[in-house]
N, C-alpha and C positions, 0 to 999 in steps of 0.2 A: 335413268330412274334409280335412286336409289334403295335397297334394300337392307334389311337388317344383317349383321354377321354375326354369328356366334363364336366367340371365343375362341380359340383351339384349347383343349384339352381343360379347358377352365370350368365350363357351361356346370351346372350345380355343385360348385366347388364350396361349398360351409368355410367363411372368414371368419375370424377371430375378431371383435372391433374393438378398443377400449375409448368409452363414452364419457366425458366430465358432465354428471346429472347433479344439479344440488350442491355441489361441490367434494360432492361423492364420485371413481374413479369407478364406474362400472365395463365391466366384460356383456358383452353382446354378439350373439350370433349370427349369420346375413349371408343368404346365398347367392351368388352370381347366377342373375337369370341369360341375361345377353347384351350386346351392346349394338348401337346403330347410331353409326357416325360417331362423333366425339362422347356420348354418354353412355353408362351402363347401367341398365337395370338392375337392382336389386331385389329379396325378400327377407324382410328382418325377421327373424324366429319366432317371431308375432303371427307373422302372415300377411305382413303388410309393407306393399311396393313401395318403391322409393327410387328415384333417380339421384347418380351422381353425374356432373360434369356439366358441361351446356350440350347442349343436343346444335349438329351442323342443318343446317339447311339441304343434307342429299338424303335422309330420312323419310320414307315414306310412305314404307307397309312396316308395322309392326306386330309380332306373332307372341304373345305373350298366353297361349291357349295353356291348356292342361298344366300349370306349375306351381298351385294349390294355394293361390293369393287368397286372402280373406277382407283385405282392405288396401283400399289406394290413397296413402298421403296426396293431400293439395297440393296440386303445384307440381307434382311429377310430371307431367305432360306442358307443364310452362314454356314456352318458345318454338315448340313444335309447330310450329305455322305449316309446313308444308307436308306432315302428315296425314295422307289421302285416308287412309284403311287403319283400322285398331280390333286386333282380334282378343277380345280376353274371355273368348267360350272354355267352358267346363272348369271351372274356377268354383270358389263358395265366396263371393264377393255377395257381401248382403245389403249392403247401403252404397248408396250413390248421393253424394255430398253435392254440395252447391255449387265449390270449388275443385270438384273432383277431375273434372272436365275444363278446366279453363287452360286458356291456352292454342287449343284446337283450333283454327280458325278455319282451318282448310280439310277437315274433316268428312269425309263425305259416307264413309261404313265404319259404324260400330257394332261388333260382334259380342251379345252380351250373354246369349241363351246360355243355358245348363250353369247356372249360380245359383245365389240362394239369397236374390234381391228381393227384399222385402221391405226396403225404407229409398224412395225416388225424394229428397229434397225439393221444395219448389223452385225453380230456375236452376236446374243441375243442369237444361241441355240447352239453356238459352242462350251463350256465348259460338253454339254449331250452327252457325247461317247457312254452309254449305252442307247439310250432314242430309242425305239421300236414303240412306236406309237405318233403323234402329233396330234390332233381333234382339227381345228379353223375353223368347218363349223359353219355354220350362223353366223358370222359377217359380 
């Protein structure tokens, strides 16, 4: 079973990114949250997750709790097929996208309580065939 790893000595380390927006050359800030398997979580200084890399197939508890997200880019969770468990309690995540969730297919616990979800998209959990439990108490 695979498991998530956190970095050695990296885990909230604040990068430096420089961005081409526009054709404008911007500086952006982005914290290493953790990594599992071949990808690494991210939080852009926005507050919003983002994966880099392709995610491996030995992936499959992911701990993303307490680390002050406020939004998740589409498509972060893309390819994660064999992703059983997704903990992203005590967060301020307030919207839940349509695409927020895609990718999931083998999902079976999403841990959402203590956020500050207040907009569910129609068809945000309809790509979780396998998804057994949903927790979005206290928001």
């Amino acid at each position: 079973m695979g498991l998530l790893r956190k970095p050695r000595g990296l885990v909230g380390v604040v990068v430096l990114v420089l961005v081409l927006v526009g054709g404008v050359l911007r500086a952006s800030a982005v914290e290493l949250l953790l990594s599992c398997g071949e990808c690494t979580f991210y939080k852009h200084s926005n507050g919003t997750l983002f994966r880099a890399g392709e995610c491996s197939h030995e992936c499959s508890y992911l701990d993303l709790s307490w680390t002050g997200i406020l939004d998740i880019q589409d498509g972060t969770f893309d390819g994660m097929k064999v992703l059983n468990e997704l903990d992203l309690e005590h967060n301020n995540v307030s919207r839940i996208g349509r695409e927020t969730f895609s990718g999931l297919t083998g999902l079976e616990y999403l841990w959402l309580w203590e956020n500050q979800v207040q907009t569910i998209e129609p068809g945000a959990f309809e790509g979780l065939r396998k998804l057994l439990l949903l927790d979005l108490e206290s928001n």
